[in-house]
N, C-alpha and C positions, 0 to 999 in steps of 0.2 A: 510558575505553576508547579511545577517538578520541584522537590529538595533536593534532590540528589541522585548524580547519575545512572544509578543501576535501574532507576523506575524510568528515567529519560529514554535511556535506551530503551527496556522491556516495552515502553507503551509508543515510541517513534520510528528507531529505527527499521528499517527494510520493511516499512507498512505502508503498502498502497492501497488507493479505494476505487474501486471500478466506477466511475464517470455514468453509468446507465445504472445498475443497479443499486448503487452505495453500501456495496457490500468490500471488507477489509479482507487484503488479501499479503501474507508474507512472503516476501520473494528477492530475492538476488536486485538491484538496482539493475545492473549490465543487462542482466536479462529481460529488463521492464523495458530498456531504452532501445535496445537491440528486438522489440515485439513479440518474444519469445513467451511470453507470461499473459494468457486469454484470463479473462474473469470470469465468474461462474453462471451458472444458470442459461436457461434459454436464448436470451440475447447477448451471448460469452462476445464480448471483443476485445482491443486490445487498447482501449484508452483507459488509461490510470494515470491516477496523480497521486502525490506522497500526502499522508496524511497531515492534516492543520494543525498547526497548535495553534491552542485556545490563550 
């Protein structure tokens, strides 16, 4: 899907999606794994998974 790497990176890397909301969130990997990184909104918790490629 990606040409080439600078857009791989800019649209994958250190991007999570909070799990309740689906809203994308950039952050430290360590710090998503370590629970450190809440997601937004009212129902903020700490499930996130890294974004899909298509």
């Amino acid at each position: 899907m990606v040409k080439f790497a600078e857009a791989e990176a800019r649209m994958f890397k250190n991007i999570f999606v909070d799990r309740k909301t689906k809203r994308k969130i950039r952050a430290n990997p360590l710090k998503v794994q370590a629970g450190k990184i809440r997601g937004r909104g009212k129902n903020a918790g700490t499930a996130l998974r890294p974004k899909r490629k298509k």
